[in-house]
C-alpha positions as CSV (number, residue, x, y, z in Angstrom):
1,X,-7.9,0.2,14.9
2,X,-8.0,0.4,11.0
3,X,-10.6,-0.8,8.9
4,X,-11.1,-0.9,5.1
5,X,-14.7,0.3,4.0
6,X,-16.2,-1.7,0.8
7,X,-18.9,-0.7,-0.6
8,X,-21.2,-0.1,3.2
9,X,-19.5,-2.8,5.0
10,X,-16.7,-1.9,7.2
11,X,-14.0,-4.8,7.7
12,X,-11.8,-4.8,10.9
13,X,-7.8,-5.3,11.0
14,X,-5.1,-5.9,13.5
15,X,-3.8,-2.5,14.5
16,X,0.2,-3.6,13.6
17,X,1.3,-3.2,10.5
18,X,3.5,-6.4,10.1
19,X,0.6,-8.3,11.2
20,X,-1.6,-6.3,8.1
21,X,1.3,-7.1,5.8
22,X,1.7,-11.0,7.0
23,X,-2.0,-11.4,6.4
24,X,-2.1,-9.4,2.9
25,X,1.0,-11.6,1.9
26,X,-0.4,-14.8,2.9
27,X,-3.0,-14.2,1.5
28,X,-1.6,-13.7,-1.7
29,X,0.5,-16.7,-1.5
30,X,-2.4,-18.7,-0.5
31,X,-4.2,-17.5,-3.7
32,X,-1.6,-18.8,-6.1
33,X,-2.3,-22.1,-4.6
34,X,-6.0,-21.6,-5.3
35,X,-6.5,-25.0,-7.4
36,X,-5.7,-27.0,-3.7
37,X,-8.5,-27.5,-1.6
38,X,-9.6,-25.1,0.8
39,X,-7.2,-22.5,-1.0
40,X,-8.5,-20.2,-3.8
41,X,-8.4,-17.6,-6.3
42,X,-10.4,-15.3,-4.2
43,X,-7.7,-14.5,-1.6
44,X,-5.6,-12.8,-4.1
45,X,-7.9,-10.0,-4.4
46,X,-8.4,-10.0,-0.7
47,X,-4.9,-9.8,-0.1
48,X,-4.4,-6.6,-1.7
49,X,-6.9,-5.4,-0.3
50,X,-5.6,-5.4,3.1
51,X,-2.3,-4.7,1.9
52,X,-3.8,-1.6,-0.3
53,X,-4.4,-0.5,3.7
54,X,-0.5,0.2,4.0
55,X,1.2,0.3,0.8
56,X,0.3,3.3,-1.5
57,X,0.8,1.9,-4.8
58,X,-1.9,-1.1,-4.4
59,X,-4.1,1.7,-2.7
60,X,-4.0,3.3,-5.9
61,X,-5.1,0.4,-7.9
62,X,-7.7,-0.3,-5.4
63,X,-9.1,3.5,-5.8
64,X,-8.7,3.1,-9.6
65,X,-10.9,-0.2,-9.8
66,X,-13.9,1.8,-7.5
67,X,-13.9,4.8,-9.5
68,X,-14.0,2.4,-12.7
69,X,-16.9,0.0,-11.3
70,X,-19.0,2.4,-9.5
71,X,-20.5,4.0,-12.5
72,X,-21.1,0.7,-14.7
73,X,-22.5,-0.9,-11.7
74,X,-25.1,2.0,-11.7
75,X,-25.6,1.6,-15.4
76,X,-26.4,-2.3,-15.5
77,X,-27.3,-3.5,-11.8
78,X,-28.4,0.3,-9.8
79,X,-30.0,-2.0,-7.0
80,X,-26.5,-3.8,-6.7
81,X,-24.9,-0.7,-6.5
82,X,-27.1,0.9,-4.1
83,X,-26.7,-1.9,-2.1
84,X,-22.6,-2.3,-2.0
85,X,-22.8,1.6,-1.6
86,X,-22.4,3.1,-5.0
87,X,-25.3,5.3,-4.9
88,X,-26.5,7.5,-7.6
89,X,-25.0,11.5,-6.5
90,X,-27.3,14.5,-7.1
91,X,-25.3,17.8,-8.1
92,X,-25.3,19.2,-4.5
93,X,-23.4,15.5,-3.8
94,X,-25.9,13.9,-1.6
95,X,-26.6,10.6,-2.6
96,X,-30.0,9.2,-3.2
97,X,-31.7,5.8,-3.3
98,X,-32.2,3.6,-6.3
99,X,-36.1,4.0,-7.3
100,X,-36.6,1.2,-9.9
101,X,-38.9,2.0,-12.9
102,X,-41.6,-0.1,-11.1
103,X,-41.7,2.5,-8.2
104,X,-44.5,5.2,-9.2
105,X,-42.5,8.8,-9.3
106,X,-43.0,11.3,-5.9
107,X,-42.5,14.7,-5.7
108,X,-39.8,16.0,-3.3
């Protein structure tokens, strides 16, 4: 079964392909009608990302736009992006939790 991974929350999809597609699509379509009721804006993104599941070039873009966020999230909002899974890396590349300035300092 495939799944698409944001931020720590792992979202389930429909094994087939052409049902991945149909939904990405749709989605899509349904976005551009986001000014009706019940329709919105928000299922554009949310339509590539399923479809960024299957087709390489939206994959791309999707990959681009994490890279890009992650480290402006960790700038601004760190307890955010600890929390959607953007955690800060150490040089060995284990990640470790936000400690906000608050939080008195404690040796390793």
């Amino acid at each position: 079964m495939r799944s698409i991974k944001l931020g720590n929350k792992t979202m389930p999809l429909p094994a087939s392909r052409l049902a991945r597609m149909g939904i990405g699509i749709a989605l899509i379509l349904g976005g551009f009608l986001g000014f009706l009721p019940i329709l919105g804006f928000w299922m554009v993104p949310l339509g590539l990302i399923i479809l960024s599941v299957d087709v390489p070039v939206v994959r791309r873009w999707r990959r681009q736009a994490s890279v890009w966020i992650g480290p402006r999230l960790r700038a601004r909002f760190p307890w955010l992006a600890d929390h959607l899974g953007f955690a800060n890396a150490d040089s060995n590349g284990e990640t470790r939790p936000y400690r906000s300035r608050n939080s008195p300092d404690t040796p390793d």
